[in-house]
VEXLO-8005 format. One record per residue: x, y, z of N, C-alpha, C, O, CB in turn; residue number from 1; residue in three letters. Coordinates in Angstrom, 2 decimals, decimal comma. Atoms other than C-alpha are relative to their C-alpha. Glycine has a CB too. Example, Ala and Ser with C-alpha at 12.3 -4.5 7.8 and 13.67 -1.06 7.14 Angstrom:
2
<r n_u="0,89" n_v="-1,19" n_w="0,00" ca_u="12,30" ca_v="-4,50" ca_w="7,80" c_u="0,90" c_v="1,20" c_w="0,00" o_u="1,94" o_v="1,18" o_w="0,66" cb_u="-0,99" cb_v="0,03" cb_w="1,25" fidren="1" guro="Ala"/>
<r n_u="-0,82" n_v="-1,19" n_w="-0,06" ca_u="13,67" ca_v="-1,06" ca_w="7,14" c_u="-0,77" c_v="1,09" c_w="0,73" o_u="-0,26" o_v="2,20" o_w="0,90" cb_u="0,41" cb_v="0,46" cb_w="-1,42" fidren="2" guro="Ser"/>
//
This chain:
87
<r n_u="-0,06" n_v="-0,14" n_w="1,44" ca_u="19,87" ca_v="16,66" ca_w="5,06" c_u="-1,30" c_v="0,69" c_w="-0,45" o_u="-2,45" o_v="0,28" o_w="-0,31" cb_u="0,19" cb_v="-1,39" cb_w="-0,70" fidren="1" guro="Unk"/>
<r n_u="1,39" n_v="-0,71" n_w="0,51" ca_u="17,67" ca_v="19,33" ca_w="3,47" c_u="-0,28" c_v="-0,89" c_w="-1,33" o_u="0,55" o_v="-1,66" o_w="-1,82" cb_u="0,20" cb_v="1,88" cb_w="-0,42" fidren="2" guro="Unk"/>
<r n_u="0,28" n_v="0,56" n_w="1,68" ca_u="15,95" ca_v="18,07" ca_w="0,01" c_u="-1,49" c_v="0,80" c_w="-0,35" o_u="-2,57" o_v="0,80" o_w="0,24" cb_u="-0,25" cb_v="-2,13" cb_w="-0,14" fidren="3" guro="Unk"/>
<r n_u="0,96" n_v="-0,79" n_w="0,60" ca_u="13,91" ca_v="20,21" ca_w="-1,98" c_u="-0,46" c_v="-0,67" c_w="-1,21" o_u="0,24" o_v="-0,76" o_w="-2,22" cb_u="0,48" cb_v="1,32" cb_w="-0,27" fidren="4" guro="Unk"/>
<r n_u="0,34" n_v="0,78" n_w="0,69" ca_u="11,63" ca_v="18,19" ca_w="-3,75" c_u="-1,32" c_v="0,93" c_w="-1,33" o_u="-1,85" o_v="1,98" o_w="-0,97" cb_u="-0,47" cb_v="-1,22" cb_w="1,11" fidren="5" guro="Unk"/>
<r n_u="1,25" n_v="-0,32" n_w="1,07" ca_u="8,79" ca_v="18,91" ca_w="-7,37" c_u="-0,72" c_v="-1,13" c_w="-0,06" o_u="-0,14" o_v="-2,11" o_w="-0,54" cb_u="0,40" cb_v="0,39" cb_w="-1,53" fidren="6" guro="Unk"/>
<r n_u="0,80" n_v="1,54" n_w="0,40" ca_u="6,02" ca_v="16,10" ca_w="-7,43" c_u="-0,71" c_v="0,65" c_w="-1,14" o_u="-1,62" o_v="1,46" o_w="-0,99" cb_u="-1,25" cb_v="-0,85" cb_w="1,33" fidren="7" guro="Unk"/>
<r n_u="0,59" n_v="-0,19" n_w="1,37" ca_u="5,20" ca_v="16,54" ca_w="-11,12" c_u="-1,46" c_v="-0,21" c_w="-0,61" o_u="-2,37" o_v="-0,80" o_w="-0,03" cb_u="0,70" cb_v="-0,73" cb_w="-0,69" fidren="8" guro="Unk"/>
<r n_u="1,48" n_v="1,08" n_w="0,48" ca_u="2,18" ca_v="15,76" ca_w="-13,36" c_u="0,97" c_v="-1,23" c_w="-0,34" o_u="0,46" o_v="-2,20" o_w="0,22" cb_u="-1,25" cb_v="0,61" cb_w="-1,76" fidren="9" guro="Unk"/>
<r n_u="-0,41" n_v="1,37" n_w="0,31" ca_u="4,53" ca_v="12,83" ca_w="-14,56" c_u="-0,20" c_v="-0,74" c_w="1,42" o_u="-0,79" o_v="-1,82" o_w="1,33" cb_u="1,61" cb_v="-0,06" cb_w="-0,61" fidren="10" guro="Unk"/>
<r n_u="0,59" n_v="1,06" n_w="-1,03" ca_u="4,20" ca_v="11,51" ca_w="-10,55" c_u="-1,29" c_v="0,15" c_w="-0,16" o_u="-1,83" o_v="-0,83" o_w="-0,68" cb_u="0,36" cb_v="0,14" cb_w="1,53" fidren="11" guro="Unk"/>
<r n_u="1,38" n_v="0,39" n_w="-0,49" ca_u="1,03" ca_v="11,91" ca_w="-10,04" c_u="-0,38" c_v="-0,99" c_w="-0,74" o_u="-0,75" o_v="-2,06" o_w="-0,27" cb_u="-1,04" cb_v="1,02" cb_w="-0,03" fidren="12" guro="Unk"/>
<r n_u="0,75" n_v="0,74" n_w="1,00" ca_u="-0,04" ca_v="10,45" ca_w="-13,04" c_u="0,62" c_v="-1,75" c_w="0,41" o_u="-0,17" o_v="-2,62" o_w="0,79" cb_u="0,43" cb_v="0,70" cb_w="-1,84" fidren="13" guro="Unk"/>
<r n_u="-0,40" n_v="1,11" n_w="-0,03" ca_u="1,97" ca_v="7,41" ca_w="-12,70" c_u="0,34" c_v="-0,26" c_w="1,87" o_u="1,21" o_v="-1,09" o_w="2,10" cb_u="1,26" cb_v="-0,06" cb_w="-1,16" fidren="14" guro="Unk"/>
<r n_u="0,13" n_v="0,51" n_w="-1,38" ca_u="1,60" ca_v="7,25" ca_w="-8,38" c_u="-0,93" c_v="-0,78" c_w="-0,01" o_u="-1,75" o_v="-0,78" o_w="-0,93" cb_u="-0,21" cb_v="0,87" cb_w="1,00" fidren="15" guro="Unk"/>
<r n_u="1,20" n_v="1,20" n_w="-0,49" ca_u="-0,58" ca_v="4,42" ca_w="-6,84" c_u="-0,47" c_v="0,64" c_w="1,48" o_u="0,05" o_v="0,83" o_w="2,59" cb_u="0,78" cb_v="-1,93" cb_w="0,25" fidren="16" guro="Unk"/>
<r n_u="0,73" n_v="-0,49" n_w="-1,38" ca_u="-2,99" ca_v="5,76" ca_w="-4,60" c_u="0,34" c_v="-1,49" c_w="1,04" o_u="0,56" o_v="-2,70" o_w="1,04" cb_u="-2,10" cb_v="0,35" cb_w="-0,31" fidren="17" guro="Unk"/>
<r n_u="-0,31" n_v="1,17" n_w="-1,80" ca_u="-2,49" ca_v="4,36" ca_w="-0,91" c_u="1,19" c_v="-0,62" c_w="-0,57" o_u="0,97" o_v="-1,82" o_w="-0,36" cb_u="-1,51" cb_v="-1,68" cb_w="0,63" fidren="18" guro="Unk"/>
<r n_u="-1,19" n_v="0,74" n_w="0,00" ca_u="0,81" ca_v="3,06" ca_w="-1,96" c_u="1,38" c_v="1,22" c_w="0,51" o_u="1,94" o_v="2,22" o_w="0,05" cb_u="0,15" cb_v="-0,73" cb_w="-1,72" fidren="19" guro="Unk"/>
<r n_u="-1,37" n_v="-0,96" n_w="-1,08" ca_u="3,61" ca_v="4,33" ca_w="0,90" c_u="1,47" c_v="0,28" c_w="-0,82" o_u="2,02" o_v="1,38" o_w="-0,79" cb_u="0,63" cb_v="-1,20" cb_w="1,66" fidren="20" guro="Unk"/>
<r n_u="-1,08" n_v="0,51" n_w="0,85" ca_u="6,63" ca_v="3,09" ca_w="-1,42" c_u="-0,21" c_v="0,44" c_w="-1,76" o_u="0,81" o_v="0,60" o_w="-2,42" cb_u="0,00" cb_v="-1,74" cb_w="0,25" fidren="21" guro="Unk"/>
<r n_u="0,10" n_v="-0,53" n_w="1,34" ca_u="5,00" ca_v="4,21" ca_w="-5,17" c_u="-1,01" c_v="1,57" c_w="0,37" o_u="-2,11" o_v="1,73" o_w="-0,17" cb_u="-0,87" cb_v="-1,37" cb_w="-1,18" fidren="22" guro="Unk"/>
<r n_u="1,96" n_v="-0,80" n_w="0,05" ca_u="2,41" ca_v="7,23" ca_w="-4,23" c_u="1,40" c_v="1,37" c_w="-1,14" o_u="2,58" o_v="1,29" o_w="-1,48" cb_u="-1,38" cb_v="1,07" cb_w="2,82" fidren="23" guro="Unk"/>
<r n_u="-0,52" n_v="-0,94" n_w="0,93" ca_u="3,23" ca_v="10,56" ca_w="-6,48" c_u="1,26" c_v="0,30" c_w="1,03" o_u="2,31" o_v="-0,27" o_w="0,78" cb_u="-1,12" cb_v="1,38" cb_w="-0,49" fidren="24" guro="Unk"/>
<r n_u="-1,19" n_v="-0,54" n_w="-1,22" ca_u="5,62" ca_v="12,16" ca_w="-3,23" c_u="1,04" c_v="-1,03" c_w="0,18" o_u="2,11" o_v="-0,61" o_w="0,61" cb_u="-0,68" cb_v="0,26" cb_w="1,64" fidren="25" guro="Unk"/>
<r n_u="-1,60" n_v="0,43" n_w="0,05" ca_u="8,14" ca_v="8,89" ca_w="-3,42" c_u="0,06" c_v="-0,21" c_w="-1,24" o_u="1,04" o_v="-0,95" o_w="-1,34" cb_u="0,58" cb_v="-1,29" cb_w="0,82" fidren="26" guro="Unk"/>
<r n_u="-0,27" n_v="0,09" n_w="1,46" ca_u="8,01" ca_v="8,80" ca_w="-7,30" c_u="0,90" c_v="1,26" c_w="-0,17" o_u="1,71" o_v="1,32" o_w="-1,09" cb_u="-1,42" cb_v="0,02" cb_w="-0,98" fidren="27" guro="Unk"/>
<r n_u="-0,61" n_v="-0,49" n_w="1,00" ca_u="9,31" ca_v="11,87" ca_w="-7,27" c_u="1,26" c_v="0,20" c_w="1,15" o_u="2,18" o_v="0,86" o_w="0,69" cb_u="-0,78" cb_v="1,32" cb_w="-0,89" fidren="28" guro="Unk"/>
<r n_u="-1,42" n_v="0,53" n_w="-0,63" ca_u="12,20" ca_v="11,06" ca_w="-4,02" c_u="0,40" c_v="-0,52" c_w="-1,10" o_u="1,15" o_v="0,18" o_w="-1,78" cb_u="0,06" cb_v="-1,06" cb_w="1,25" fidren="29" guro="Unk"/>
<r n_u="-0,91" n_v="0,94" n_w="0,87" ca_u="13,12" ca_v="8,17" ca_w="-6,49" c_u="0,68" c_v="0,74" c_w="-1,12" o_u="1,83" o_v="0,57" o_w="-1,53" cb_u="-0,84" cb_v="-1,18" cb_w="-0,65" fidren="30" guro="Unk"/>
<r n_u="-1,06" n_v="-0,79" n_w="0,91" ca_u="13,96" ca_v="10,53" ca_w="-8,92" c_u="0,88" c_v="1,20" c_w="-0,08" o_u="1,34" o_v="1,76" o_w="-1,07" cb_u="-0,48" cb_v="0,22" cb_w="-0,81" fidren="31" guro="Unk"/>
<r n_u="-0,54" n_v="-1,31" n_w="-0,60" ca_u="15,51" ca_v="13,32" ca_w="-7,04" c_u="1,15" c_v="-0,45" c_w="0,61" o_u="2,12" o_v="0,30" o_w="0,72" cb_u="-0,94" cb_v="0,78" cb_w="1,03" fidren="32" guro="Unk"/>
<r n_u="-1,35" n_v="0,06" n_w="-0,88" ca_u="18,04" ca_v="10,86" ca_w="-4,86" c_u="0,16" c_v="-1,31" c_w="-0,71" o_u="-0,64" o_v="-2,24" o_w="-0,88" cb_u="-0,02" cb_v="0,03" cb_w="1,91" fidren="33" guro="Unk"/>
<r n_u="-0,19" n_v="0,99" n_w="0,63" ca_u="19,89" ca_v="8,77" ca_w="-6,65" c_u="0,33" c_v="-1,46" c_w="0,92" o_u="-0,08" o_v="-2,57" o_w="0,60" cb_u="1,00" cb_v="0,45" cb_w="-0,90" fidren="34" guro="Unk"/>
<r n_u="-0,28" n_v="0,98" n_w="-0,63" ca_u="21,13" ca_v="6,56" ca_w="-4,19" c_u="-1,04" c_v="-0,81" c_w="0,91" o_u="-0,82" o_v="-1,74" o_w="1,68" cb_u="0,94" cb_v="0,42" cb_w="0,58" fidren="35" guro="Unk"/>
<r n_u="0,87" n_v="0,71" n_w="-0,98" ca_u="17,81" ca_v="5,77" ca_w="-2,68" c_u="-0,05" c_v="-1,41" c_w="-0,28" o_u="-0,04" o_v="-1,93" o_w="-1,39" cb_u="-1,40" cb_v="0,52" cb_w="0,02" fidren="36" guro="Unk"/>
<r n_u="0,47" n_v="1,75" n_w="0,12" ca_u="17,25" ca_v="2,03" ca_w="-1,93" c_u="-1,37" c_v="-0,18" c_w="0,89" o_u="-1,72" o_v="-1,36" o_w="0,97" cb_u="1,39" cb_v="-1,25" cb_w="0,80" fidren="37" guro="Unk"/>
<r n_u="0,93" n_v="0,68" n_w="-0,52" ca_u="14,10" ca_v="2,09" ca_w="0,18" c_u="-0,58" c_v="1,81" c_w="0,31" o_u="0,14" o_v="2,79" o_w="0,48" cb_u="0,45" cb_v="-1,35" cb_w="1,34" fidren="38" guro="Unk"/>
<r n_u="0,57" n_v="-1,35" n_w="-0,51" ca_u="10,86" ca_v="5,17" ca_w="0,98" c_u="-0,94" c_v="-0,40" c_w="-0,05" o_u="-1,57" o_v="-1,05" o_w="-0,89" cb_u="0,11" cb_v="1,28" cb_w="-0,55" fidren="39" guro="Unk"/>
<r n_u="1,73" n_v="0,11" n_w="-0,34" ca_u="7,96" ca_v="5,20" ca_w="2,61" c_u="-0,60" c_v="1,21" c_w="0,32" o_u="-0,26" o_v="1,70" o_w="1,39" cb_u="-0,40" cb_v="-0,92" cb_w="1,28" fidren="40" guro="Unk"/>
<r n_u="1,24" n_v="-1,06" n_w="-0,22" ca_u="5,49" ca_v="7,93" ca_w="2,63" c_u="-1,42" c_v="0,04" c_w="0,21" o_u="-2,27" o_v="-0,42" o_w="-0,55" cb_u="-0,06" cb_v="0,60" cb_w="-0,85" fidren="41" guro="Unk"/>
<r n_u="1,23" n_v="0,34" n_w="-0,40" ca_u="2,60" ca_v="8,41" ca_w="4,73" c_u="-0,25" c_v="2,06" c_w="0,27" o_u="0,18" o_v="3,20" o_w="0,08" cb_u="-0,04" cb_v="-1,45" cb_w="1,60" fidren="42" guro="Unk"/>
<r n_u="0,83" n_v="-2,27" n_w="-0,15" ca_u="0,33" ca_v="11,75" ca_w="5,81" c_u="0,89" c_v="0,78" c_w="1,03" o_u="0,88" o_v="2,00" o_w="1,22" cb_u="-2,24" cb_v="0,28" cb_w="1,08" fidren="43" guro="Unk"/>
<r n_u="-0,87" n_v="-0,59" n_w="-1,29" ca_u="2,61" ca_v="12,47" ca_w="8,57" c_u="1,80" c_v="0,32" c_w="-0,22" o_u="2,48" o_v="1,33" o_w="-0,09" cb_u="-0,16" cb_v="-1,29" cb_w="1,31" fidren="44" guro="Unk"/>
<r n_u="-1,66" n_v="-0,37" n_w="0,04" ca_u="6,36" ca_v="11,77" ca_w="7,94" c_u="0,73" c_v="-0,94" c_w="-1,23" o_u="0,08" o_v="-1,92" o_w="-1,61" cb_u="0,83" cb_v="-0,45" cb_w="1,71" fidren="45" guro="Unk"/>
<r n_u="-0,84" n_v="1,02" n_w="0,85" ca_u="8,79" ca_v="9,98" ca_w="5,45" c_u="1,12" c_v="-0,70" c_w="0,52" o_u="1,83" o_v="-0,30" o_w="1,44" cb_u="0,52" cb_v="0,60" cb_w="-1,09" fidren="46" guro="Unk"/>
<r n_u="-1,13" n_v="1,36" n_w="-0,84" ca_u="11,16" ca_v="6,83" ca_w="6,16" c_u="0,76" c_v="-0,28" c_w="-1,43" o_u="0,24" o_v="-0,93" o_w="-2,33" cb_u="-1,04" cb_v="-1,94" cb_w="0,84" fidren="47" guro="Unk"/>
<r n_u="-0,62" n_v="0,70" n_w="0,96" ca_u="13,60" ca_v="6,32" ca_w="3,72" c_u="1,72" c_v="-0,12" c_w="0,68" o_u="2,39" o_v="0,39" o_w="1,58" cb_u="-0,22" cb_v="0,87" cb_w="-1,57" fidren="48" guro="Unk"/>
<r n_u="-1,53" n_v="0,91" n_w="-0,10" ca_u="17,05" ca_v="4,08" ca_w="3,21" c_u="0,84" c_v="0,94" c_w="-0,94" o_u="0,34" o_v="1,83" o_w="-1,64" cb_u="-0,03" cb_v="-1,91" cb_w="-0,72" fidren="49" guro="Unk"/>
<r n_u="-0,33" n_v="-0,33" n_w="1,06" ca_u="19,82" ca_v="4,98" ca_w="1,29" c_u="1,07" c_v="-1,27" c_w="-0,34" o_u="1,51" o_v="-2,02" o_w="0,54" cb_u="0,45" cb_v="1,47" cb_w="0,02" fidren="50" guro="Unk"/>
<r n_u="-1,01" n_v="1,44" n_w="0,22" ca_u="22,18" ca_v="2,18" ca_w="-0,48" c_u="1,29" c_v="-0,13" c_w="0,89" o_u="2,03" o_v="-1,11" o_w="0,87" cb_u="0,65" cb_v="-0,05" cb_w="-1,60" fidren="51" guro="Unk"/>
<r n_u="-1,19" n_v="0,41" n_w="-0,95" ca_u="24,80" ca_v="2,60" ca_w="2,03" c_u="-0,61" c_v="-0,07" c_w="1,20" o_u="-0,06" o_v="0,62" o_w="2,06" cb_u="1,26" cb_v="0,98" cb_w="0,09" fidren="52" guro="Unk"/>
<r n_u="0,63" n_v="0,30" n_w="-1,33" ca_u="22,43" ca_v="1,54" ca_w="4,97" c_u="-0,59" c_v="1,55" c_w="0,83" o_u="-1,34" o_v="1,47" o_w="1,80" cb_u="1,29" cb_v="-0,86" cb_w="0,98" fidren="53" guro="Unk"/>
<r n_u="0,45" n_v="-1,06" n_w="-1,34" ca_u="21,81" ca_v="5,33" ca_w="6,66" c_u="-1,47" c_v="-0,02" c_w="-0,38" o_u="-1,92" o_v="-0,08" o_w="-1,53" cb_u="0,76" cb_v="1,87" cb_w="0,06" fidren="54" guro="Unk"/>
<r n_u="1,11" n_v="-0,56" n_w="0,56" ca_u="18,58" ca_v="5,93" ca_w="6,83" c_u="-0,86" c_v="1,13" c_w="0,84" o_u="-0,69" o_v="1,33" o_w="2,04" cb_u="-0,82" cb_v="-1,11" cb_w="-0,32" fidren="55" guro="Unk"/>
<r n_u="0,08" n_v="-1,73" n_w="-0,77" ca_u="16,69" ca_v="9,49" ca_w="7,61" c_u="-1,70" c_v="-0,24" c_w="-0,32" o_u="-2,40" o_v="-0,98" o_w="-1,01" cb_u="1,09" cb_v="1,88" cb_w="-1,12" fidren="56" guro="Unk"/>
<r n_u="1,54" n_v="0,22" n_w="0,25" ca_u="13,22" ca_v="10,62" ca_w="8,41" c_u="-0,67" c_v="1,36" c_w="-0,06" o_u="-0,10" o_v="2,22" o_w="0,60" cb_u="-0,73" cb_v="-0,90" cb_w="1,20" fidren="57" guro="Unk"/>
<r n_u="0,52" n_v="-1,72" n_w="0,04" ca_u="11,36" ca_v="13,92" ca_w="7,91" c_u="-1,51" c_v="-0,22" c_w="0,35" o_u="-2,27" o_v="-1,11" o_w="-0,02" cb_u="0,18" cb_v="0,96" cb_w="-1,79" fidren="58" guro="Unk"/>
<r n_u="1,19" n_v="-0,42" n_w="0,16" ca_u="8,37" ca_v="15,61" ca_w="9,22" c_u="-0,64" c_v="0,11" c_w="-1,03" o_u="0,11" o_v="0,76" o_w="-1,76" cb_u="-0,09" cb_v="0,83" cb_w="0,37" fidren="59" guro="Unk"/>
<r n_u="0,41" n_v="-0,63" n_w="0,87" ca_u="5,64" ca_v="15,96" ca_w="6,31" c_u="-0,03" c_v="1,46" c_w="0,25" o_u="0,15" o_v="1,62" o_w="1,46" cb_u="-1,06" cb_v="-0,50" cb_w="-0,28" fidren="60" guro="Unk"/>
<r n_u="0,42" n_v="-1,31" n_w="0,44" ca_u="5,08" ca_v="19,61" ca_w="5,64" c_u="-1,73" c_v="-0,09" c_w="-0,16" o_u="-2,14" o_v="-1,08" o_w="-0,77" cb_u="0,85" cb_v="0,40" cb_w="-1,52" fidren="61" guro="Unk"/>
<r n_u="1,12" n_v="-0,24" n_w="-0,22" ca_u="1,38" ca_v="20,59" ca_w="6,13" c_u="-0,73" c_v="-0,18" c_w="-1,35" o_u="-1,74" o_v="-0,83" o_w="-1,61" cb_u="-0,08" cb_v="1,20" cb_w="0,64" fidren="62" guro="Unk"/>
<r n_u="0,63" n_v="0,35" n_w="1,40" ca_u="0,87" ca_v="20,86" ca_w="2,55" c_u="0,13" c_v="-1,69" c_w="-0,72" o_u="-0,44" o_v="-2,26" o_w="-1,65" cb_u="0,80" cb_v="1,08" cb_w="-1,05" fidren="63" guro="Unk"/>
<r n_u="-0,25" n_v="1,55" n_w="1,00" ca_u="2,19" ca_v="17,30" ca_w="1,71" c_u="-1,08" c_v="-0,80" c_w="0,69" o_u="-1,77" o_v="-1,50" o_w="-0,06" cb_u="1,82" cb_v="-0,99" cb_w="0,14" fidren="64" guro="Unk"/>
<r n_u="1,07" n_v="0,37" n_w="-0,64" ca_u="-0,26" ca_v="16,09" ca_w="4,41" c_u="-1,57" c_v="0,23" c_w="-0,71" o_u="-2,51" o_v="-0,58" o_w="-0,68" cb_u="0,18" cb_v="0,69" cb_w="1,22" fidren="65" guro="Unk"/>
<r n_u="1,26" n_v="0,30" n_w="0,87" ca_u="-3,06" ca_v="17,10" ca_w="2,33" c_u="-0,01" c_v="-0,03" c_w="-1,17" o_u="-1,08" o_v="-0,14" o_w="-1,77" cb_u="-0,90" cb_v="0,70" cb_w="0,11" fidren="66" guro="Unk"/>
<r n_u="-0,04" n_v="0,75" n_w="1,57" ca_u="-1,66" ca_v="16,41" ca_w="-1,18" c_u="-0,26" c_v="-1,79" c_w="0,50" o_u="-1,22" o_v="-2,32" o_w="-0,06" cb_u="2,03" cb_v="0,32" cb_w="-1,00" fidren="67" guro="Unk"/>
<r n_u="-0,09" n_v="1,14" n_w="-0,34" ca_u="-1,33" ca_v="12,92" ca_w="0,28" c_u="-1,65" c_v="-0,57" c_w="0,51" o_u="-2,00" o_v="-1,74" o_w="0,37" cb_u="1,18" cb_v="0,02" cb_w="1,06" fidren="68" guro="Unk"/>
<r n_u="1,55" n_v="0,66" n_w="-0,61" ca_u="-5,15" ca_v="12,43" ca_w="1,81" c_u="-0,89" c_v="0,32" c_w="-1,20" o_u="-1,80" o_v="-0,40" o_w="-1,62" cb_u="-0,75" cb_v="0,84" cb_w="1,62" fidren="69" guro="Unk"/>
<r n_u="0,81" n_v="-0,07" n_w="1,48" ca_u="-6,44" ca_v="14,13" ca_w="-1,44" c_u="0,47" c_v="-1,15" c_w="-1,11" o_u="-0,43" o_v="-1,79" o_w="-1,66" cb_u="0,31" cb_v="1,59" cb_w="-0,77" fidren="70" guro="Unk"/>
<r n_u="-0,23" n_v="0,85" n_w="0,60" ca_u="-4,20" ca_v="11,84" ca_w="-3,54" c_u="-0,39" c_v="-1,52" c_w="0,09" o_u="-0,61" o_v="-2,42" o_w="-0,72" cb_u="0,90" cb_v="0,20" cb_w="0,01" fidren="71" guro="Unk"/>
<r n_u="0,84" n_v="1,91" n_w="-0,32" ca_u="-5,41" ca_v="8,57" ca_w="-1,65" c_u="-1,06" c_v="-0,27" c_w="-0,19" o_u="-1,41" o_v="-1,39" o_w="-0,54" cb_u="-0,16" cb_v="-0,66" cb_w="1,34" fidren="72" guro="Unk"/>
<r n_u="1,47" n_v="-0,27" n_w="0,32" ca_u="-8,67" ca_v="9,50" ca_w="-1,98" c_u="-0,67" c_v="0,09" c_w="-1,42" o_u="-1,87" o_v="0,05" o_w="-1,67" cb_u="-0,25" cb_v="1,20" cb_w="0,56" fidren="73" guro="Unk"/>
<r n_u="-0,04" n_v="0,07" n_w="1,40" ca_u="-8,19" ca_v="9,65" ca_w="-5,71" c_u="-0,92" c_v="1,47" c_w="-0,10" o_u="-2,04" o_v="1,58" o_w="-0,60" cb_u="-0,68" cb_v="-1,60" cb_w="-0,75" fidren="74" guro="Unk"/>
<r n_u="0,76" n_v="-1,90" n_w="0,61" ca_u="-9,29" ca_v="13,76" ca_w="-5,97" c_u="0,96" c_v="0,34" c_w="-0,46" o_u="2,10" o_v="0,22" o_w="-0,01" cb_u="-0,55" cb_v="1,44" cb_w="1,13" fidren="75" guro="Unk"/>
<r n_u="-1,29" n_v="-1,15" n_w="0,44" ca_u="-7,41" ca_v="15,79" ca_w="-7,97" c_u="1,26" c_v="0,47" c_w="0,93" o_u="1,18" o_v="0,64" o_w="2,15" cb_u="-0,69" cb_v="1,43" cb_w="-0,27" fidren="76" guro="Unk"/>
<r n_u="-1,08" n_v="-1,23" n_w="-0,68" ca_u="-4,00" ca_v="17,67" ca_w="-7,10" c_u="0,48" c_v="0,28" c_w="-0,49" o_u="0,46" o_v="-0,39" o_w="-1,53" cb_u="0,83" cb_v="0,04" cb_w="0,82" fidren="77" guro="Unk"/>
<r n_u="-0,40" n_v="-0,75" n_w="0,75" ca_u="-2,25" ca_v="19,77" ca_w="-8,38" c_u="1,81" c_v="-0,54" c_w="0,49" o_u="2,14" o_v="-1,03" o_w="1,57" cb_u="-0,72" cb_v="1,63" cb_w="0,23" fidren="78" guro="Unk"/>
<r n_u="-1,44" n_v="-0,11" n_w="-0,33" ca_u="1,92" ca_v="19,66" ca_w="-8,79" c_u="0,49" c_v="0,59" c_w="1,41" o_u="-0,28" o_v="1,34" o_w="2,01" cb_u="0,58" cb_v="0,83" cb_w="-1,03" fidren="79" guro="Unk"/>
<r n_u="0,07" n_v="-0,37" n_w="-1,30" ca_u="3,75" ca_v="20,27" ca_w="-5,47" c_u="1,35" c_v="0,50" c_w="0,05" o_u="2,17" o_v="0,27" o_w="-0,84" cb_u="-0,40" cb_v="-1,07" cb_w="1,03" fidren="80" guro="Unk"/>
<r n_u="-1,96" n_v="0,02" n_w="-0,38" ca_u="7,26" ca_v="21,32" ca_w="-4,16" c_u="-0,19" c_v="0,28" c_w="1,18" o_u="-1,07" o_v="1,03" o_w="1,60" cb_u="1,29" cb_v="1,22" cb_w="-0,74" fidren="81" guro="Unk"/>
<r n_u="0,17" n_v="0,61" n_w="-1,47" ca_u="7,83" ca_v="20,31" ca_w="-0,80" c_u="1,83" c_v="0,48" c_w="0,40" o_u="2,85" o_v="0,31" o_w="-0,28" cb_u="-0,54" cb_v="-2,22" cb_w="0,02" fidren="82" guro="Unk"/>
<r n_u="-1,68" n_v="0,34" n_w="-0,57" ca_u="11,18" ca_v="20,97" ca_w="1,28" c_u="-0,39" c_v="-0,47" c_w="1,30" o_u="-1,29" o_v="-0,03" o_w="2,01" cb_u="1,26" cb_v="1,46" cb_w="0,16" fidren="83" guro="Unk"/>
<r n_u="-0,21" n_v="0,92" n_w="-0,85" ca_u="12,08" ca_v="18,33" ca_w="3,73" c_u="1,02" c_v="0,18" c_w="0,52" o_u="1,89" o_v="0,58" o_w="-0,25" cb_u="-0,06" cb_v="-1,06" cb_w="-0,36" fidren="84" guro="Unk"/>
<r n_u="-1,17" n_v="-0,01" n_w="-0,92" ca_u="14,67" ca_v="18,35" ca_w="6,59" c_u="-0,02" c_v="-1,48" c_w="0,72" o_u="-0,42" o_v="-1,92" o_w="1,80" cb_u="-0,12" cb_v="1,30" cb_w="1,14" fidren="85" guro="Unk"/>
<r n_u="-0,17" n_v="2,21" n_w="-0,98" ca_u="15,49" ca_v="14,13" ca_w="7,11" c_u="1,45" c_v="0,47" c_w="0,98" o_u="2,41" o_v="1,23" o_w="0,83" cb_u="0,83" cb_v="-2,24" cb_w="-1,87" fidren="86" guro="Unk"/>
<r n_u="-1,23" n_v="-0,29" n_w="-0,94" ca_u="17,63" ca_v="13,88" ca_w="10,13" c_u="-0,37" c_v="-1,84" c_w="0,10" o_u="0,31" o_v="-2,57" o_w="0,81" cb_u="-0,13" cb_v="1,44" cb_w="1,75" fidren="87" guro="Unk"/>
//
């Protein structure tokens, strides 16, 4: 499943640094797949559920890897768009 994602100023602003499950990059999954029930995002790859039990995982993208270490770190970033391939 491809998914072509925008992490907004509305995520960022409202992500929790170091949080795998709220950071800006699954604020803005949650609002891109409706059926999500569970996502974790770290510097490397994403783990998410969906309400009918499948669940898929994607490489980060190089750039989400360092929106994600700048964002934990609480430095600036700028808006993002990311495409993901969860298998």
């Amino acid at each position: 499943m491809n998914k072509h994602i925008k992490v907004t100023n509305k995520n960022i602003k409202e992500g929790e640094l170091a949080n795998p499950e709220n950071c800006a990059i699954a604020r803005s999954l949650k609002d891109n797949i409706r059926n999500l029930k569970t996502v974790s995002v770290l510097a490397d790859h994403i783990k998410m559920t969906l309400k009918n039990g499948k669940s898929y995982h994607a490489e980060m993208p190089k750039e989400g890897t360092n929106f994600i270490k700048r964002f934990d770190r609480g430095q600036a970033v700028n808006k993002l768009e990311l495409d993901l391939n969860f298998v």
